[in-house]
C-alpha positions in Angstrom: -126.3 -35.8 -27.5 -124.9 -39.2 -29.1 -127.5 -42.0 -30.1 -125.4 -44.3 -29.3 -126.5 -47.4 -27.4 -125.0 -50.2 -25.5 -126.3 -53.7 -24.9 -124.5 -55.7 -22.2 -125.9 -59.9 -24.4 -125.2 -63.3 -23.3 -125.2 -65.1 -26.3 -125.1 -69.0 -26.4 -126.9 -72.4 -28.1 -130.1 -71.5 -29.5 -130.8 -75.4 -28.0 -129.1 -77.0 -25.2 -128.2 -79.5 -27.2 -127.2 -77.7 -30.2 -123.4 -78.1 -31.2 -123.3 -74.8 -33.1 -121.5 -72.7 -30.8 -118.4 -75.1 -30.9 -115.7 -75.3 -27.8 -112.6 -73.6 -28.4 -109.7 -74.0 -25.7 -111.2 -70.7 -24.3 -114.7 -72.4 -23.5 -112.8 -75.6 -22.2 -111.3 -73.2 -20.0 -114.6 -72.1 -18.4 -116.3 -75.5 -18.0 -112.8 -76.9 -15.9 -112.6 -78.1 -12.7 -110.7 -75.1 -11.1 -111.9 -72.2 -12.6 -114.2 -69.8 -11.6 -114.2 -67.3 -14.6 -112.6 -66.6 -17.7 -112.4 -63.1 -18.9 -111.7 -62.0 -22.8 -108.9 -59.1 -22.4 -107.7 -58.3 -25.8 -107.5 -59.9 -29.1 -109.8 -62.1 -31.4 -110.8 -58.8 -33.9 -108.4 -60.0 -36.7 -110.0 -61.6 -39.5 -107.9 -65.1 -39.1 -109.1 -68.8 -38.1 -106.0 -68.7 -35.7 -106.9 -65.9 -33.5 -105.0 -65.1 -30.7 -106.6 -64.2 -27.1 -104.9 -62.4 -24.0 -106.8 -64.1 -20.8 -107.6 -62.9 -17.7 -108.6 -67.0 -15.6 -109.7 -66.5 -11.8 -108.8 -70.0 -10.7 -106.2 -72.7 -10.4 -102.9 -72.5 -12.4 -102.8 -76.1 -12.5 -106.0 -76.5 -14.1 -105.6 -73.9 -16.7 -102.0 -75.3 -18.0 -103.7 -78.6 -17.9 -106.6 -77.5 -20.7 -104.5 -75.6 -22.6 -101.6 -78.7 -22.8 -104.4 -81.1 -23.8 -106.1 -79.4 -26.6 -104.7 -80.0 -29.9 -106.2 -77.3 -31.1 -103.8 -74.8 -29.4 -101.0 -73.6 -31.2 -99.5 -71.3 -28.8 -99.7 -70.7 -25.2 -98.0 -68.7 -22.7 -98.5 -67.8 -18.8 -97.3 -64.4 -18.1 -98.2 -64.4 -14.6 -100.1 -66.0 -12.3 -100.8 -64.4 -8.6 -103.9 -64.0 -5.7 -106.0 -66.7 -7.5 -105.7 -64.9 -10.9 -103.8 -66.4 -14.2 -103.2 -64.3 -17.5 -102.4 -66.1 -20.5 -102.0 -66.0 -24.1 -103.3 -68.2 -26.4 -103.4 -69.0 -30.1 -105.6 -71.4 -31.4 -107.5 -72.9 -34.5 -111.0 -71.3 -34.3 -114.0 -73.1 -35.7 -116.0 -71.3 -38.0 -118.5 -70.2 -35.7 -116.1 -67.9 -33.5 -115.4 -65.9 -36.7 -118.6 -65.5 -37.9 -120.0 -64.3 -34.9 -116.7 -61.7 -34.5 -117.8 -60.9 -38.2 -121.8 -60.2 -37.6 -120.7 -58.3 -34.3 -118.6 -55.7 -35.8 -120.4 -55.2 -38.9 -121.9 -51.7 -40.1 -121.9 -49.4 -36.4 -121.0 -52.1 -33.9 -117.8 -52.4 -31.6 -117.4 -54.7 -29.1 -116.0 -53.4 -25.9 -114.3 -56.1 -23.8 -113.2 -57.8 -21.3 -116.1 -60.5 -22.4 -116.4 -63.4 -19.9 -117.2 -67.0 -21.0 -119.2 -69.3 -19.0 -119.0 -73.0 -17.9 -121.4 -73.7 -20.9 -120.3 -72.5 -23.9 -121.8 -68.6 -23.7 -120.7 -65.8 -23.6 -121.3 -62.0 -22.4 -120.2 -59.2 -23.7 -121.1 -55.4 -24.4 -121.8 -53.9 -27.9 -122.3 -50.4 -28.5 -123.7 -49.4 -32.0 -127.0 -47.4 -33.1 -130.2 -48.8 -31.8 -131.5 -50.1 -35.2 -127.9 -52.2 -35.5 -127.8 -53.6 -31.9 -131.5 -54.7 -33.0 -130.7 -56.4 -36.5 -127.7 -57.8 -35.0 -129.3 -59.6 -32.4 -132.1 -60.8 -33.7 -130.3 -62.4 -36.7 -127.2 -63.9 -35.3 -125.4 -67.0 -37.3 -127.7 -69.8 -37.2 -127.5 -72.5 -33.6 -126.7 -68.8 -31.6 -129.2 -66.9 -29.5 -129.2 -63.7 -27.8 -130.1 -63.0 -24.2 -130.0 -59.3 -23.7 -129.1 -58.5 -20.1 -128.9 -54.9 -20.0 -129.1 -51.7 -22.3 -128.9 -48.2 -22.1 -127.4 -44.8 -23.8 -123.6 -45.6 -23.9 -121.4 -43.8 -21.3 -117.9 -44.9 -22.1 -115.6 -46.3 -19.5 -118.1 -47.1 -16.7 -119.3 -49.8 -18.5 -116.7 -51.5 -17.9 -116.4 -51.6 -14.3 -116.8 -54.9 -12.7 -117.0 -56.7 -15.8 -114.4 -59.1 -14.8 -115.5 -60.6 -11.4 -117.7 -64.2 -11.6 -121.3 -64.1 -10.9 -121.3 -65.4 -7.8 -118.9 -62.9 -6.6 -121.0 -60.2 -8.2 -124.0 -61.6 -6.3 -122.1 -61.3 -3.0 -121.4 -57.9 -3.4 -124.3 -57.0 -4.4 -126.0 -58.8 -1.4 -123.1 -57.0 1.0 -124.2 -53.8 -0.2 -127.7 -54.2 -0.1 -127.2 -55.8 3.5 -125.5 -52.5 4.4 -122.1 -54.2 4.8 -119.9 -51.2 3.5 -121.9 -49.0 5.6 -120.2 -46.9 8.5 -120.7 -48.7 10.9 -121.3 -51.7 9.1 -124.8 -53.0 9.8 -124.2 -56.3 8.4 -121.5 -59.2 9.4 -120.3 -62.2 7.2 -123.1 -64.1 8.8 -125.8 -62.3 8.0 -124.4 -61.8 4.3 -124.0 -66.1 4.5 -127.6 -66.5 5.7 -128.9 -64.8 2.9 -126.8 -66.2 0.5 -127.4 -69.9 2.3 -123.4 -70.4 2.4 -120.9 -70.4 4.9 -119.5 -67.1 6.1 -115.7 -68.3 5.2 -117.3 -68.5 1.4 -118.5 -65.0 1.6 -115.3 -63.6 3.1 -113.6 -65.3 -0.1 -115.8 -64.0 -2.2 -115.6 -60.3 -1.1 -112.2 -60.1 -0.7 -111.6 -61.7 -4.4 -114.2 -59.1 -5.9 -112.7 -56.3 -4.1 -109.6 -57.0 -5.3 -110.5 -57.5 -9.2 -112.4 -54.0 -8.4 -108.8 -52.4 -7.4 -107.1 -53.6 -10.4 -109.5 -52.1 -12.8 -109.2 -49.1 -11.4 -105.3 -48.6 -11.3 -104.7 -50.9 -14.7 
């Protein structure tokens, strides 16, 4: 049996005022008007202060060109598509030194990080790592100085179901969840948009956008 462990971290200012986790373009990109959720798909393991990132932005196409034109430190940036309230890019940008020395200290010895990793509107980040136990430990508990650890989840690694869901926001996470619990996706259903609202103390119209947005992040994972 493999000893293995995963450890699903948020990891963010060890301060709220601390300025050691520096914005990047990809952090500007949570925090903006018009996005919900920006998702890590590929890139940033290369050992360069120009990394490049492929991004996965639930949100407005508008205000995603509109970061990315006005930060000078963006040295490339594309759109490849943009459909159903979802926008994948690719960026290049000058990193500060903080972004490659956590990529270093997360990768060292055992470690792997599995993405997508989603950033959030104020400067974090989550993502999974899978190592041995002893290195998820060390790791976490000595990151670069100004970063703290929040460990959200862990467990014996199980490959690819970990990564299921990983991509939807947290509010649409918390709707499903609630929708499930509520018996929604029951047959018959024992719970209406309503009754999910009520709950939730939102409208039903918010709910209905929220479930049908998760479910359809859900679908693409599976047939991606």
């Amino acid at each position: 049996m493999s000893d293995m462990q995963y450890a699903r971290v948020r990891i963010g200012a060890s301060e709220p005022s601390s300025q050691s986790v520096e914005e990047t373009p990809v952090t500007a990109l949570a925090a903006a008007d018009g996005v919900d959720g920006v998702h890590l798909l590929a890139g940033g393991v290369a050992d360069t202060d120009a990394p490049t990132y492929s991004l996965s932005i639930t949100g407005s196409e508008d205000a995603v060109r509109t970061t990315l034109e006005d930060d000078p430190t963006v040295l490339e940036w594309e759109i490849s598509s943009a459909e159903a309230g979802t926008v994948y890019a690719y960026v290049r940008f000058r990193a500060p030194p903080a972004v490659g020395a956590l990529r270093e200290h997360l990768t060292r010895d055992s470690l792997v990080v599995l993405l997508p990793a989603t950033f959030r509107p104020d400067g974090a980040v989550e993502l999974t790592v899978v190592g041995g136990q002893s290195d998820l430990s060390t790791a976490f508990d000595d990151l670069p100085e100004g970063m703290r650890a929040t460990v959200l989840e862990v467990g014996p690694y199980r490959g690819g179901r970990l990564h299921r869901g990983t991509g939807l926001t947290d509010r649409q996470r918390e709707t499903l969840r609630t929708a499930y619990e509520l018996g929604y996706y029951e047959t018959p259903s024992r719970a209406s948009h309503e009754e999910i609202a009520a709950e939730l103390d939102c409208a039903s119209s918010t709910v209905g956008e929220h479930l049908r947005k998760a479910e359809a992040r859900l679908v693409a994972e599976l047939f991606e």
